[in-house]
OpenMM code with the backbone's topology and positions (N, CA, C; nanometers):
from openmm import Vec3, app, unit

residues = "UNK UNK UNK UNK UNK UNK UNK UNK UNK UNK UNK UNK UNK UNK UNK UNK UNK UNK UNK UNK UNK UNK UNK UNK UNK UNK UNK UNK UNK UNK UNK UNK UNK UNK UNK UNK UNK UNK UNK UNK UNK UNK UNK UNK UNK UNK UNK UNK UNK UNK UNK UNK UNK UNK UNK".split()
positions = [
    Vec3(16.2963, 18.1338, 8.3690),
    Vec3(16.2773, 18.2144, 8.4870),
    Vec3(16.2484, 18.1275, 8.6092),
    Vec3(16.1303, 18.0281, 8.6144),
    Vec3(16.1428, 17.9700, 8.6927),
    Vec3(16.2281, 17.8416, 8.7558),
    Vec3(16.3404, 17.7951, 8.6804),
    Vec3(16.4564, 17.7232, 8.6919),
    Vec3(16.5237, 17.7867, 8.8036),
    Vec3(16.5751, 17.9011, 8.8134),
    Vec3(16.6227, 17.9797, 8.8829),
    Vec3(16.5559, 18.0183, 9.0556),
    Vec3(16.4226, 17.9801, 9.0898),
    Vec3(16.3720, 18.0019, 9.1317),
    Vec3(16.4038, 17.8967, 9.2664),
    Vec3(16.3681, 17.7988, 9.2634),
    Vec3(16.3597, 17.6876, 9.3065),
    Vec3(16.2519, 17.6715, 9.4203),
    Vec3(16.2734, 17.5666, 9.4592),
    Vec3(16.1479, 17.5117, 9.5418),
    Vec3(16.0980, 17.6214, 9.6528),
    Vec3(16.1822, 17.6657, 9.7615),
    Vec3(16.1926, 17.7671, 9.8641),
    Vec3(16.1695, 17.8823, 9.8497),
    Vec3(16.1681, 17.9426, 9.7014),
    Vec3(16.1207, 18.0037, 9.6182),
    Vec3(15.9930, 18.0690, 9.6247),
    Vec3(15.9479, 17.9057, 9.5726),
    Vec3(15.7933, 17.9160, 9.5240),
    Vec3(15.7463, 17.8749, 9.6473),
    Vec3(15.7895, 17.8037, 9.7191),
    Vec3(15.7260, 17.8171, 9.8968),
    Vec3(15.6790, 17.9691, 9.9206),
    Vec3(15.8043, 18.0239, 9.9084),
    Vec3(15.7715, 18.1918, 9.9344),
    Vec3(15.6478, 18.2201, 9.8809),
    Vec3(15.6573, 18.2397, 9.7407),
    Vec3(15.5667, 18.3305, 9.6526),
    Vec3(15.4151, 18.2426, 9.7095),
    Vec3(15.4558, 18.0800, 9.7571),
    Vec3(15.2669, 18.0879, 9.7655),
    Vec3(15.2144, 18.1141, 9.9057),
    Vec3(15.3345, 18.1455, 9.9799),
    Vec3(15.2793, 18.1995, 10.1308),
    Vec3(15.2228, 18.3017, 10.1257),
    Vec3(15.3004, 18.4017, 10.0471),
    Vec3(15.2601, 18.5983, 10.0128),
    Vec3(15.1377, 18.5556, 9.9787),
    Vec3(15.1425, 18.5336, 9.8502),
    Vec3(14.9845, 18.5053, 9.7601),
    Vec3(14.8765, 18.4756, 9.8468),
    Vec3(14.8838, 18.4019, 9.9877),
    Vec3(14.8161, 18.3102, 10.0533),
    Vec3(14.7875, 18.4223, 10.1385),
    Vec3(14.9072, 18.4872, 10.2106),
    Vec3(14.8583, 18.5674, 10.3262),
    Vec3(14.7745, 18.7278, 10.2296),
    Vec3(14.8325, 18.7590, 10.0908),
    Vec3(14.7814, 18.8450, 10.0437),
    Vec3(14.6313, 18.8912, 9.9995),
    Vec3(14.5872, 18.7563, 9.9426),
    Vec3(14.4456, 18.7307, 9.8793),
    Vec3(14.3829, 18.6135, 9.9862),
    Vec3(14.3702, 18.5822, 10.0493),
    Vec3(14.3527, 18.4843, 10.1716),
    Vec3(14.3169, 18.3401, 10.1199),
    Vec3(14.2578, 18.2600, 10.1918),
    Vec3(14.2179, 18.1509, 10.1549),
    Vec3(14.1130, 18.1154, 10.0934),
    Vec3(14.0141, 18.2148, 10.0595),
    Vec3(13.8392, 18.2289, 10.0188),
    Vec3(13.8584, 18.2650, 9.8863),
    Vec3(14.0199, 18.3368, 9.8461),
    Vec3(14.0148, 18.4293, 9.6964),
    Vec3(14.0678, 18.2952, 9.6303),
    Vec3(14.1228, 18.2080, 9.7063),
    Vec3(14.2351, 18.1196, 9.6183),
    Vec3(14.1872, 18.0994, 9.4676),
    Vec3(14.0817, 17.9795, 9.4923),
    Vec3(14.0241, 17.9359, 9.3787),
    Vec3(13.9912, 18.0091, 9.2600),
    Vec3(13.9286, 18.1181, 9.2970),
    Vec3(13.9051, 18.1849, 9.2320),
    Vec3(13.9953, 18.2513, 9.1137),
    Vec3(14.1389, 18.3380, 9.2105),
    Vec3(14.2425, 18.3179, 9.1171),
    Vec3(14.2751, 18.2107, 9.0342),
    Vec3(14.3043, 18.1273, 9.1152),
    Vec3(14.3730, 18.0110, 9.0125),
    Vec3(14.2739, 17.9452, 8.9205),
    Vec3(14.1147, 17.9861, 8.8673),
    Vec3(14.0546, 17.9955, 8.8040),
    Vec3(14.0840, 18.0686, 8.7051),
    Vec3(14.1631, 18.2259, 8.7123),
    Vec3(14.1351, 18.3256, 8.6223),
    Vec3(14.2857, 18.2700, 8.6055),
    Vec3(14.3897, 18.2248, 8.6451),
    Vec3(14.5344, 18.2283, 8.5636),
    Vec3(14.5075, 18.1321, 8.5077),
    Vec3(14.4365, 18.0206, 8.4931),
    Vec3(14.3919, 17.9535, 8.4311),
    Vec3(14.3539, 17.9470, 8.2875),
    Vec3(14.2444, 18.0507, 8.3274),
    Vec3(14.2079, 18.0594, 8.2082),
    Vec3(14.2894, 18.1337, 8.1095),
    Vec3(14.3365, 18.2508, 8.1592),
    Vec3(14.4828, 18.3487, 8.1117),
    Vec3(14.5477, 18.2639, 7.9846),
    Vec3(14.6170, 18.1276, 8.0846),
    Vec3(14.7309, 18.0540, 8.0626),
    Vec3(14.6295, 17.9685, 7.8723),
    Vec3(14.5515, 17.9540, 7.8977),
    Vec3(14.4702, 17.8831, 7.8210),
    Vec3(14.4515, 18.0262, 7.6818),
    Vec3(14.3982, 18.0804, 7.6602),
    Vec3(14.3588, 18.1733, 7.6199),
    Vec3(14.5220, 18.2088, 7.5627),
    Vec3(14.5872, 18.2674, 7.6208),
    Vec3(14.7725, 18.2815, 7.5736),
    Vec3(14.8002, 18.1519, 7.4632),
    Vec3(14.8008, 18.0378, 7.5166),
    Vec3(14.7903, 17.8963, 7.4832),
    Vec3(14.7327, 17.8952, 7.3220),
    Vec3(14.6438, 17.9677, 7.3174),
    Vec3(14.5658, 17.8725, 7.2036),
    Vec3(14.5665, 18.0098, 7.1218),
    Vec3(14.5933, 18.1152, 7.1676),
    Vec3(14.6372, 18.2409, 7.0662),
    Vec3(14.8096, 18.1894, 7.0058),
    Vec3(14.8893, 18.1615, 7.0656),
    Vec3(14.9940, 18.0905, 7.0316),
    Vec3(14.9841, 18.0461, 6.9315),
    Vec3(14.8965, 17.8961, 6.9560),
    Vec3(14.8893, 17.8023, 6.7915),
    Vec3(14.8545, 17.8945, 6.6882),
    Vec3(14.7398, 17.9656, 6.7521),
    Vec3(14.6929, 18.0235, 6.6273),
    Vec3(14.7817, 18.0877, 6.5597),
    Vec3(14.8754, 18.1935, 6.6088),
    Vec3(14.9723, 18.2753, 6.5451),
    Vec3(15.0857, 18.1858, 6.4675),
    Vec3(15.1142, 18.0679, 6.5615),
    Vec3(15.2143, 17.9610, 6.4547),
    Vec3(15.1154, 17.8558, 6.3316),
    Vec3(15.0104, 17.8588, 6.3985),
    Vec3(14.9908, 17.7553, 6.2361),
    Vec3(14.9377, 17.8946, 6.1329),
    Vec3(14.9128, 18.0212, 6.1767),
    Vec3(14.8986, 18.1327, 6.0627),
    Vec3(15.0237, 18.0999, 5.9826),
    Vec3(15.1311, 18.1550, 6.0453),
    Vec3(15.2863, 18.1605, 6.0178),
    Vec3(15.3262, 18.0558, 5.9535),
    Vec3(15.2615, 17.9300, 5.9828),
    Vec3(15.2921, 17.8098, 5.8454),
    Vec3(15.2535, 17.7867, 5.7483),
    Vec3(15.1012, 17.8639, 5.7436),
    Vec3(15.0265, 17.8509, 5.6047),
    Vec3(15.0816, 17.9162, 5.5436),
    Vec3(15.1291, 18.0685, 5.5877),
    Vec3(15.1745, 18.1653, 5.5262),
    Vec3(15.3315, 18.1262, 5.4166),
    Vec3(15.4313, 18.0123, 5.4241),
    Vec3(15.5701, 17.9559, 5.3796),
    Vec3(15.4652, 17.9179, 5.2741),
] * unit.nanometer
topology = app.Topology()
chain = topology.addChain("A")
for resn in residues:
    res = topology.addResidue(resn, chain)
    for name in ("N", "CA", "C"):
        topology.addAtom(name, app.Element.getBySymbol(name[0]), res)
């Protein structure tokens, strides 16, 4: 998805984001996708090394 996107793109999406949630929310978000991304991340392994014990 994001291949397709390209640089001018994501210029866009972080201007919106920027003018949307302002400059005071930033961190904060990119704290919580953070953690999201992490949390997704490590439920992942878990579901593939289940799936290998299981063979």
């Amino acid at each position: 998805m994001l291949q397709n996107i390209g640089f001018p793109g994501l210029v866009m999406i972080l201007v919106v984001v920027l003018i949307v949630f302002g400059p005071s929310k930033l961190p904060e978000l990119g704290r919580a996708v953070g953690r999201t991304l992490h949390e997704f991340k490590s439920s992942a392994k878990e579901l593939v090394s289940d799936h290998k014990e299981e063979k």
